[in-house]
ZADORO-475867 format. One record per residue: residue in three letters; y, x, z of N, C-alpha, C, CB in turn. Coordinates in steps of 0.05 Angstrom, whole numbers, padded with zeros to 5 digits, always signed. Each point is the difference from the previous one (the first is absolute). Glycine has a CB too. Layout:
N
ALAYXZYXZYXZYXZ ...
% end
This chain:
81
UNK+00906+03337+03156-00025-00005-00014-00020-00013+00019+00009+00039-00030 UNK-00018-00031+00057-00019-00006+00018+00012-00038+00009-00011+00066+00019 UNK+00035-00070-00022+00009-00029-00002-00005-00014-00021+00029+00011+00023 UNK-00037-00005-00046-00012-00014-00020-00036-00003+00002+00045+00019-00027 UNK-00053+00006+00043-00023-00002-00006-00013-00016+00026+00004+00044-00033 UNK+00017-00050+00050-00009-00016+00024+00005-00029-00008+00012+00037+00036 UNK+00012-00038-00055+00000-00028-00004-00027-00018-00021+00058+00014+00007 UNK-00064+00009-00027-00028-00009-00007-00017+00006+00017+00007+00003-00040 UNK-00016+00013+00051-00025-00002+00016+00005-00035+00028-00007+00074-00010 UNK+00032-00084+00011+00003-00022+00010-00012-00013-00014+00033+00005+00018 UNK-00022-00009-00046-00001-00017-00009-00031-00001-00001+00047-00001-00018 UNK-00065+00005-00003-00025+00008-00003-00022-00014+00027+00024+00049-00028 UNK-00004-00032+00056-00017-00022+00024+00009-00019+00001-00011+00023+00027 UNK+00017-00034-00036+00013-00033+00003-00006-00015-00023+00039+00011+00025 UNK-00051+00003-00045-00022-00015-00014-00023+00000-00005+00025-00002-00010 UNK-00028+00025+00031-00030-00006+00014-00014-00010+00009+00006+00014+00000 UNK+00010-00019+00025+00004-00019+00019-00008-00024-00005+00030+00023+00012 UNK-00008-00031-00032+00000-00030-00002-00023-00010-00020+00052+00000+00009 UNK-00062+00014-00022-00021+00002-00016-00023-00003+00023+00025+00031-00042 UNK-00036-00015+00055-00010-00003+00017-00002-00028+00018+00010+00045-00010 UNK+00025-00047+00020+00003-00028+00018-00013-00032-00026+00060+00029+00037 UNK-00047-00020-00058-00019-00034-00016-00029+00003-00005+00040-00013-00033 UNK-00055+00036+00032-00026+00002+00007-00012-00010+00019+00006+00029-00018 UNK+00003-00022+00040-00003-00009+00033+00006-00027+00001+00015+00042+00020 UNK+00015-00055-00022+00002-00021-00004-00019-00020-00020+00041+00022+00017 UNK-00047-00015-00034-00018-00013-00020-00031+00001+00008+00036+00012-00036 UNK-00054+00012+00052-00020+00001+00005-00004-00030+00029-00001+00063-00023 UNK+00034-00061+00040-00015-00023+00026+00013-00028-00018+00006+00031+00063 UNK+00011-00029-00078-00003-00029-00011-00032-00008-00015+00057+00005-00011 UNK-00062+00015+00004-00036-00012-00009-00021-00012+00022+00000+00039-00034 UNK+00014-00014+00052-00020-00003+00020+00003-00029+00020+00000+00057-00002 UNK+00031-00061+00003+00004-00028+00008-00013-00027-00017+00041+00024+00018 UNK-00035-00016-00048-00009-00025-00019-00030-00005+00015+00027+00014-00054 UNK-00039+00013+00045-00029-00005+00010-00014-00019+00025+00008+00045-00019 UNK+00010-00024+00044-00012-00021+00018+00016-00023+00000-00019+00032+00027 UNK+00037-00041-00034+00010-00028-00003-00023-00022-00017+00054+00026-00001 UNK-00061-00012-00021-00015-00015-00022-00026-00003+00012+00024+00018-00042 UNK-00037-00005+00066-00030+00002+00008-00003-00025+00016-00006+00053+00002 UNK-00006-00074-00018-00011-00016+00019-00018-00005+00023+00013-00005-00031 UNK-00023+00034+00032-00016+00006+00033+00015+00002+00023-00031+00027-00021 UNK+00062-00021+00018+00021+00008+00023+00009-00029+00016+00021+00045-00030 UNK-00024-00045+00042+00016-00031+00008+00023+00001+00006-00031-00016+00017 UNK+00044-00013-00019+00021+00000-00008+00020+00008+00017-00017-00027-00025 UNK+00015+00023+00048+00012+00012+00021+00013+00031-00001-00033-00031+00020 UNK+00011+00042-00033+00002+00031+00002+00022+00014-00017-00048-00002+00008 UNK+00043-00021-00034+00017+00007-00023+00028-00013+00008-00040+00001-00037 UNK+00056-00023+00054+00017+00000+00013+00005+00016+00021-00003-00033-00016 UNK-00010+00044+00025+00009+00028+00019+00005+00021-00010-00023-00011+00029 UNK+00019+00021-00060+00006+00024-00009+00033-00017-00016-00064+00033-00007 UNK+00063-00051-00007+00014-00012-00013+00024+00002+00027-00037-00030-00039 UNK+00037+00022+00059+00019-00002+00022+00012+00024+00018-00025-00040-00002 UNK+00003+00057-00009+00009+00040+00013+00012+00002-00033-00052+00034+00046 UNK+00051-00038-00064+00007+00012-00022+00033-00016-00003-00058+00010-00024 UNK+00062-00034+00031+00021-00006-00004+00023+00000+00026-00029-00021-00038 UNK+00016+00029+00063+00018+00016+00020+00002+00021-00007-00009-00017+00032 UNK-00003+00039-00035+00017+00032-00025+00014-00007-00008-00024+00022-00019 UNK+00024-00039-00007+00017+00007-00020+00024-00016+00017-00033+00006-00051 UNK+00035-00031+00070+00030-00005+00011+00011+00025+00008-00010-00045+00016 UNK-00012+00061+00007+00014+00016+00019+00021+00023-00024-00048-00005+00048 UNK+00026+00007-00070+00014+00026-00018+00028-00016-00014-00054+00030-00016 UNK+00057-00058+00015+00028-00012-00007+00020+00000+00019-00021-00026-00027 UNK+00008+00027+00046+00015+00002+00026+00019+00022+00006-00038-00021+00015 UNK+00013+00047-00015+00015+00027-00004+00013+00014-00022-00027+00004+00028 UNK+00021-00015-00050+00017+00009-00022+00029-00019+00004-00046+00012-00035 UNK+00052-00037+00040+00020-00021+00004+00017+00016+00024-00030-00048-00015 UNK+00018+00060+00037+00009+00017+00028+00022+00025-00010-00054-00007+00028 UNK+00033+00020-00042+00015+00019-00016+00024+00004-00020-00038+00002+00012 UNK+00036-00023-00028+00017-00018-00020+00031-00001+00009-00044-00032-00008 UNK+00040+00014+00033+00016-00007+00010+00018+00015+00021-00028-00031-00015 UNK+00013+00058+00024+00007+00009+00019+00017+00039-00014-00048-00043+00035 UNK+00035+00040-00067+00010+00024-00008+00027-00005-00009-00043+00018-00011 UNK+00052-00047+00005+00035-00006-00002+00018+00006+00016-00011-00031-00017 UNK-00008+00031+00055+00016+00002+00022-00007+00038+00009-00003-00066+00017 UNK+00000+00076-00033-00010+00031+00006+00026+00007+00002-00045+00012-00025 UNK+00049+00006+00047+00029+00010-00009-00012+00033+00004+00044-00046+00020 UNK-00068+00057-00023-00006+00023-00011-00008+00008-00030-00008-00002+00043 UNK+00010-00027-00059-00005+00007-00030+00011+00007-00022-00018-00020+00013 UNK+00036+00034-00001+00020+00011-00007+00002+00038+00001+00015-00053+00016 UNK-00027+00055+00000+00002+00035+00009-00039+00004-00015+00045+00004+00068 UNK-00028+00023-00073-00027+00021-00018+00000+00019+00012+00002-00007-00044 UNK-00035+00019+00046-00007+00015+00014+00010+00028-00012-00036-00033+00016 
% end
């Protein structure tokens, strides 16, 4: 019984979570539109956030692609704890 009630109480956080995470995600996409759209920022500035924003998201293709690639060559993914 306590395995059912763990697998919902999983579940439940994991749609919390993510509920949460498109809030978050949706509050700095405004916040980017915004200062993108403010013509007081110069332009410079808005290519320096534009240029930290699009090194993240490589590095996070990077490490998801690392991982990808490297859980085919696991030879522990196989054994359970």
């Amino acid at each position: 019984m306590s395995d059912q009630i763990s697998k919902s109480m999983t579940t439940v956080a994991w749609v919390l979570i993510s509920i949460i995470g498109l809030v978050v995600a949706g509050g700095v996409a405004y916040g980017l539109i915004t200062v993108l759209a403010t013509p007081g920022i110069p332009v410079w500035i808005k290519l320096l956030i534009l240029a930290g924003i699009l090194g993240f998201a490589l590095l996070m293709i990077v490490v998801v692609r690392d991982r990808l690639k490297e859980h085919k060559t696991d030879k522990y993914k196989d054994i359970e704890v």
